[in-house]
C-alpha positions in Angstrom: -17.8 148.8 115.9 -14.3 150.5 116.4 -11.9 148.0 114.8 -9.3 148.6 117.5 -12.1 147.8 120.3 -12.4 144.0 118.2 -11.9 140.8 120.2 -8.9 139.3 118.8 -11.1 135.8 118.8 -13.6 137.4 116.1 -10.6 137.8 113.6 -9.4 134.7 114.4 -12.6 133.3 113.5 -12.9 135.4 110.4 -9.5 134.3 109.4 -10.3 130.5 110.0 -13.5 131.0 107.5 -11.6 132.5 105.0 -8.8 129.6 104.9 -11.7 127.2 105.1 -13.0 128.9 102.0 -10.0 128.2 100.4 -11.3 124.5 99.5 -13.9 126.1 97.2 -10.8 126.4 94.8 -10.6 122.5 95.0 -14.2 122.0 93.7 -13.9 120.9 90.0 -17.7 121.5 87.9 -18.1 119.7 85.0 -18.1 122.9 83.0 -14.9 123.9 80.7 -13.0 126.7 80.1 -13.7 128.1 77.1 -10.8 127.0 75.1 -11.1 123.5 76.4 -8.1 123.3 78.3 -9.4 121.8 82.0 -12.9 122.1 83.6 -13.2 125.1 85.7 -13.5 125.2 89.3 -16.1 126.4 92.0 -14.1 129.9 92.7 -13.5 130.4 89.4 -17.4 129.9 88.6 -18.1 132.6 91.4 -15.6 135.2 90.6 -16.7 135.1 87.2 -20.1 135.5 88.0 -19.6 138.7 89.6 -17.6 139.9 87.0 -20.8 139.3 84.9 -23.1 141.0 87.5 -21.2 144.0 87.2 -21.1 144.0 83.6 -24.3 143.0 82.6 -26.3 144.5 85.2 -27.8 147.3 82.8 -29.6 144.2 80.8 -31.4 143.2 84.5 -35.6 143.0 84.2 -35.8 144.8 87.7 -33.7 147.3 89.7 -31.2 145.5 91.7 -29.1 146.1 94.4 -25.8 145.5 92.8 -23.6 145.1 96.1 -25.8 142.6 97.7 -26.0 141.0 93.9 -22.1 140.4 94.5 -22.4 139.0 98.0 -24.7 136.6 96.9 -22.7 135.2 94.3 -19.5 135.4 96.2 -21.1 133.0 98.8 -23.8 130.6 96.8 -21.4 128.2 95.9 -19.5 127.9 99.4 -21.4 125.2 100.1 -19.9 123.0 97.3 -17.0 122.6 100.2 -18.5 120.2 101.9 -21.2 118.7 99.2 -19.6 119.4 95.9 -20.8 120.8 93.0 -23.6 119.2 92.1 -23.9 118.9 87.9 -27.2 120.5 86.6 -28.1 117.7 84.2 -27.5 114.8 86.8 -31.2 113.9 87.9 -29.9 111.3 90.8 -27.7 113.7 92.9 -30.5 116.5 91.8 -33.0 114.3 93.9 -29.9 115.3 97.7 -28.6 118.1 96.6 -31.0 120.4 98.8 -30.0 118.3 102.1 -26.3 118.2 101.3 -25.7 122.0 100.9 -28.3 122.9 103.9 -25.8 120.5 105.9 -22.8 122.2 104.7 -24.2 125.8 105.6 -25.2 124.5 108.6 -21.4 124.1 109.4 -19.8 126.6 107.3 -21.1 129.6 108.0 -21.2 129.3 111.7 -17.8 129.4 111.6 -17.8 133.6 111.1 -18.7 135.8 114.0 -22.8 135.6 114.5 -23.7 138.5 112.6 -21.5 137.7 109.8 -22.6 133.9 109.9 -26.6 135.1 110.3 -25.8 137.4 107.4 -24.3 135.2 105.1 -26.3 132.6 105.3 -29.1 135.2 104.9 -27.8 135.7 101.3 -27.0 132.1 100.4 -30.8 131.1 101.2 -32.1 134.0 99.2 -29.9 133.1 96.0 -31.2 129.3 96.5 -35.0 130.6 97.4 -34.6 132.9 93.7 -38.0 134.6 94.7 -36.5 138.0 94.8 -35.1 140.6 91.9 -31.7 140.3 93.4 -31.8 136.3 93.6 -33.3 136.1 90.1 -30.6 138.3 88.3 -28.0 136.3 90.1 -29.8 133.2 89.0 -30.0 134.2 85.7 -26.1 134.9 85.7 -25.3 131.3 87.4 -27.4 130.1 84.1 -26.2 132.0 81.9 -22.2 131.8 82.5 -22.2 127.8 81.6 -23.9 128.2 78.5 -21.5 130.7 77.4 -18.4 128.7 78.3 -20.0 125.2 77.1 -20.7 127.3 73.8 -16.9 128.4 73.4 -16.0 125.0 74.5 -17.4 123.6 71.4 -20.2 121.8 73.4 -18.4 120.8 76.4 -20.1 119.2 79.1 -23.8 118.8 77.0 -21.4 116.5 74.4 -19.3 114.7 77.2 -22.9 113.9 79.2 -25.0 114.0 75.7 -27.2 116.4 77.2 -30.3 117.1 74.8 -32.4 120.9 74.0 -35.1 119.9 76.8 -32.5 120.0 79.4 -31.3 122.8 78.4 -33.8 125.1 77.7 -35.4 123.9 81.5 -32.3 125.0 82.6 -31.8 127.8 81.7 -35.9 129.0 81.7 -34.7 131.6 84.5 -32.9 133.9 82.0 -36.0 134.3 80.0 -37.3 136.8 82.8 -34.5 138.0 84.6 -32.2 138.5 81.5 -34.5 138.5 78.7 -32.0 140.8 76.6 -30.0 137.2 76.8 -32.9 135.1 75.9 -32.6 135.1 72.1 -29.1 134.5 72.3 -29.8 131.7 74.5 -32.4 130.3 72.0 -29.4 130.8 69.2 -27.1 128.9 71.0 -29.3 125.7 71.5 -30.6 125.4 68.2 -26.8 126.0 67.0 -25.9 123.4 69.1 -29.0 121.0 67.7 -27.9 121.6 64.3 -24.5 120.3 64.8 -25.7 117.5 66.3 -24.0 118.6 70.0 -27.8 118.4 71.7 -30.4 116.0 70.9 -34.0 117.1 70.0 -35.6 114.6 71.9 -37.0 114.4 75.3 -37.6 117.9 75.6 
C-alpha cells in the first residue's frame, strides 16, 4: 500500500498501540539486573532478548528466520500490560496465567489495523505454542537471559524466592535442544549455584 494513499485513522490507530505499549516499561519481573541495582522490567527483558537473538543466533539447533525471531520477542511479552509478568517459579499464578494473557491479547492487539493485529497476534501465539524452530530459539533465549542475569546477580531472584535445582533445570529444559551450545553452561551455573548453597538440591 502507497503510504500517501493511508487513511489517516490507520495511523492513528497505530500510534494509539504504540503509546499503549508504552505500559510494558511499567511491568517490574522479579529478575535483577546484573549488578543488583533494581529488578528489570518487561521492555527491558524484550529488548534484551533480541539483542541475544542477534547475537547468538549462530549457536541455534535449526535454521531460523531471524527477522520473524525478533518480532516474536518484541511482542511476547505485550501482554504483561494488562496481566503482568507472571514469575516462572510461582506455581499459583502459573495455574491463570494462560487465561490472563489470552485476555489481554484479546484487547491489545486489536487495537492495530487488522492485518497488523491478525499478524501480531499470529507471532505471540506461535512464541507461546513453542512448537516451531523459530518459537523454540526464542524460547530458549527467554530461558536463557534470566539465568544469566540471576547468575551475575549473585543468585537474585532463586535466593530472594529460595528457588531449588529441580525448578530450575524444568525451567530452563528448553535450552537443552534449542541452544544446546548453552546447555553445559546452564548445567555449570546450577550446580555453582548448589554449591554455594543459593539453590537447594531437593525436590527436584
Amino acid at each position: 500500500m502507497n503510504p500517501r494513499a493511508m487513511p489517516a485513522d490507520r495511523l492513528a490507530q497505530q500510534i494509539a498501540f504504540l503509546l499503549e505499549a508504552d505500559k510494558l516499561k511499567t511491568v517490574i519481573r522479579r529478575t535483577p539486573l546484573v549488578d543488583a541495582s533494581r529488578r528489570e522490567n518487561s521492555a527491558e527483558h524484550s529488548w534484551h532478548l533480541v539483542l541475544a537473538a542477534m547475537i547468538l543466533r549462530e549457536h541455534a539447533a535449526a535454521d531460523v528466520d531471524l527477522p520473524r525471531v525478533i518480532e516474536m520477542l518484541a511482542v511476547h511479552d505485550l501482554v504483561e500490560i494488562d496481566a503482568g509478568d507472571t514469575f516462572a517459579y510461582d506455581a499459583t499464578h502459573q495455574l491463570t496465567k494462560d487465561d490472563r494473557e489470552a485476555a489481554a491479547a484479546d484487547r491489545l492487539f486489536p487495537m492495530l489495523p487488522p492485518d497488523q493485529a491478525k499478524r501480531l497476534r499470529a507471532l505471540w501465539e506461535e512464541f507461546e505454542a513453542g512448537e516451531t524452530p523459530d518459537a523454540r530459539f526464542a524460547s530458549a533465549l527467554d530461558r536463557l537471559q534470566p539465568l544469566l542475569q540471576n547468575a551475575g546477580a549473585r543468585g537474585g531472584s532463586w535466593r530472594d524466592y529460595d528457588v531449588n535445582r529441580g525448578q530450575v533445570l524444568r525451567r530452563m529444559a528448553p535450552i537443552e535442544s534449542a541452544l544446546p551450545a548453552a546447555w553445559p553452561i546452564v548445567l555449570k551455573i546450577v550446580e555453582d549455584f548448589c554449591a554455594s548453597g543459593v539453590l537447594r538440591r531437593e525436590q527436584q
